[in-house]
N, C-alpha and C positions, 0 to 999 in steps of 0.2 A: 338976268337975275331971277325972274320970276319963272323961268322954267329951270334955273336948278333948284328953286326951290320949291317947284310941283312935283321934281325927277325925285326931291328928300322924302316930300310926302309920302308921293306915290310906294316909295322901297321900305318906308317905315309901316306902312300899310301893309304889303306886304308878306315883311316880317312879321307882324303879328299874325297875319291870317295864319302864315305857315305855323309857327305855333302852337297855334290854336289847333291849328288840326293835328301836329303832330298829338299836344298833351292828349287830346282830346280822341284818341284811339283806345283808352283805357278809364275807366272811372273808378272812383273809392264809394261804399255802402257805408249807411249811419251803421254806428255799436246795433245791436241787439242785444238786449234790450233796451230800446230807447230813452226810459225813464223805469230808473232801479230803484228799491227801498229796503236798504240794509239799516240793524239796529248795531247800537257799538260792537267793535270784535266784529260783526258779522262780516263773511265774504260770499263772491257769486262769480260766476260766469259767463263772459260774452263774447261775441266777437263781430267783426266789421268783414266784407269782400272788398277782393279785388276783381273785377269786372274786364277782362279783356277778350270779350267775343268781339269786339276791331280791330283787334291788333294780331300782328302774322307774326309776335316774336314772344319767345318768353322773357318775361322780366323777374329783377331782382327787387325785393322790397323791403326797407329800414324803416322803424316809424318812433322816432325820438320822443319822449314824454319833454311835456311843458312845466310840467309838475309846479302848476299854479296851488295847489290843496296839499290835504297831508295825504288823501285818501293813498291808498299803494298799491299802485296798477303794475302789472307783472304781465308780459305777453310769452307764452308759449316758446316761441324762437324769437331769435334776432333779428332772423332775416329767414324769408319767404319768398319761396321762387313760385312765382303763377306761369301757369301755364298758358300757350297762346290760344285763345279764342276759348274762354274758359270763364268758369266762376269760381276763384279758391279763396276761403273763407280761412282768417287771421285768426285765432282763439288766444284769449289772457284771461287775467283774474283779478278780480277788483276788492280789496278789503278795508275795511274803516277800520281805523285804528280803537283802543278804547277811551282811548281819553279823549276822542275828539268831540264836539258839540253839535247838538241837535241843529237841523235846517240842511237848507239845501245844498249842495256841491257842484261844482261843475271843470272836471277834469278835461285839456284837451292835448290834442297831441296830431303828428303830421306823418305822412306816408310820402316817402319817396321810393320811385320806381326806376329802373332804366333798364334796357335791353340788353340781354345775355346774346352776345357778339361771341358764336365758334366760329364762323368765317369774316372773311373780309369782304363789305359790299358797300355797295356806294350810297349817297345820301345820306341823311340825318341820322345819331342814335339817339333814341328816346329817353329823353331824362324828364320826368315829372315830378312836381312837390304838392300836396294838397297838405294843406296846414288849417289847424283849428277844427278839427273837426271834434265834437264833444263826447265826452260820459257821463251824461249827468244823472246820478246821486242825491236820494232824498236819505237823512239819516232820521230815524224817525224812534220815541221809546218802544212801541209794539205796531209790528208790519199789521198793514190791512188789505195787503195783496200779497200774492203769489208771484215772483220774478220768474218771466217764461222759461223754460229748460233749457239749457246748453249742458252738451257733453263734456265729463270732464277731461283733463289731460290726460290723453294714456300714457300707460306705460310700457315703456323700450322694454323690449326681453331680449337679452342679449347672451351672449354664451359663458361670457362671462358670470353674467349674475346666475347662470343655469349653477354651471360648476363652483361657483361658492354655495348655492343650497345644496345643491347634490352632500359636498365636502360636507356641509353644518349637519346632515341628515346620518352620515358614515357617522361621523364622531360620534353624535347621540347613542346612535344604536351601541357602537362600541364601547362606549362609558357604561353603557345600561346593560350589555352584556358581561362584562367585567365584574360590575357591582354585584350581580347575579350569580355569578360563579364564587364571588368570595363568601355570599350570603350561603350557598348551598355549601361549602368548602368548613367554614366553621358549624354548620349546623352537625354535619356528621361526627364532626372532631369530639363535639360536645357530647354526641349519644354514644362513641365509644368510651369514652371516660366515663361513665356515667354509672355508680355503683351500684349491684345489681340488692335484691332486696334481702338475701341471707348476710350479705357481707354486712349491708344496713343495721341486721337484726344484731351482729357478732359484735362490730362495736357498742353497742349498746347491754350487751350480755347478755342476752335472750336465748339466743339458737347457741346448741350444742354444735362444736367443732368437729366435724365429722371424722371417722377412724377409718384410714386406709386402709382396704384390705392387703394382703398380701397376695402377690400372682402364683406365688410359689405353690407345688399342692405338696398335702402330707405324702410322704414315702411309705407306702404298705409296706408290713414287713415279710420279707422274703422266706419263702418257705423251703424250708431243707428238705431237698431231697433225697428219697433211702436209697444210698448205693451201697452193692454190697462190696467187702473189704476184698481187694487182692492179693493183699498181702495173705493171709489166712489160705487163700486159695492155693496160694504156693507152697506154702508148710504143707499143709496135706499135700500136698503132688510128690515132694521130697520124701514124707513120709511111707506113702503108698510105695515110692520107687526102692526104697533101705529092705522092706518088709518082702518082697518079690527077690530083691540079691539074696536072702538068707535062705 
């Protein structure tokens, strides 16, 4: 009886070591900033590592809020793949609401990890939980410190979002070349209507209505010329010819 119940010890024992070591190939970092000082409405940025320079695998990472407070902690992704034998740090955003009240906070929340398995090997997969680990939040009327820098979230540039500016960028232009053409289109319209300063003066009776000339020119008169008569020239011939018979 007493060695199967040194044989129970002994494998519970064990099992815990192994455990231990397995969890114990990766670790979770506090928040940075360790201690925040937002006034209402105010937000900031921080974040926590994952620590796996022991560990030969990449792991997956989910870290569930406790959402003990009102504060509204937002983390970056979901889920975060660290890489093996690495240090990849977790980024969120922490904001105080406005209506909430002055004093202290303390938000916490839990990181579970486990090993991204592309083959098949033998032994253990690593599933770890580290729970409780804090954010703690002074809300204060006017800060009296500076909360250390963290980068904000970038932003994806995608192809998509390229060709909707692009698209936003064509139309403008195209609106504003339109409009421009209609502006120059009636500006003309208006200067050819536009009466000119005799015609101004004619409705009003001022200027005299001008008198067409005529294209036509006077016709000189033709001058007769002296021909002598033939007829006359013939009577004498007939004449001359009667006087020569006799």
């Amino acid at each position: 009886m007493k060695q199967k119940y040194s044989m129970f010890i002994v494998s519970i024992a064990l099992a815990v070591m192994l455990t231990g070591t397995v969890f114990a190939s990766y670790g979770i970092g506090y928040p940075v900033p360790r201690n925040i000082e937002l006034t209402k409405g105010e937000s900031t940025r921080f974040y926590f590592t994952v620590d796996t320079n022991l560990h030969n695998f990449n792991v997956s990472c989910t870290y569930p809020l406790d959402n003990k407070t009102s504060l509204a902690v937002v983390f970056d992704q979901e889920t975060t793949v660290a890489s093996q034998q690495a240090s990849t740090r977790v980024y969120g955003s922490i904001t105080a609401p406005a209506e909430i009240s002055l004093g202290p906070y303390k938000e916490t929340f839990c990181v579970e990890c486990s090993d991204i398995v592309e083959e098949e090997r033998t032994g253990a997969v690593t599933k770890g939980r580290h729970c409780g680990i804090p954010i703690q939040v002074e809300i204060v009327e006017k800060r009296t410190k500076v909360n250390e820098y963290v980068p904000e979230k970038p932003v994806r540039i995608t192809w998509f979002s390229q060709i909707d500016k692009l698209g936003l960028i064509i139309l403008v232009i195209t609106i504003l070349a339109f409009l421009y053409y209609e502006y120059k289109k009636r500006k003309g319209s208006k200067v050819e209507s536009k009466p000119g300063k005799e015609a101004k003066q004619q409705k009003i009776g001022l200027a005299k209505p001008k008198v067409k000339k005529s294209s036509k020119k006077k016709s000189s008169p033709k001058k007769k010329a002296s021909k002598p008569k033939k007829k006359a020239s013939k009577k004498s011939k007939k004449a001359t010819k009667k006087t020569s018979k006799k």
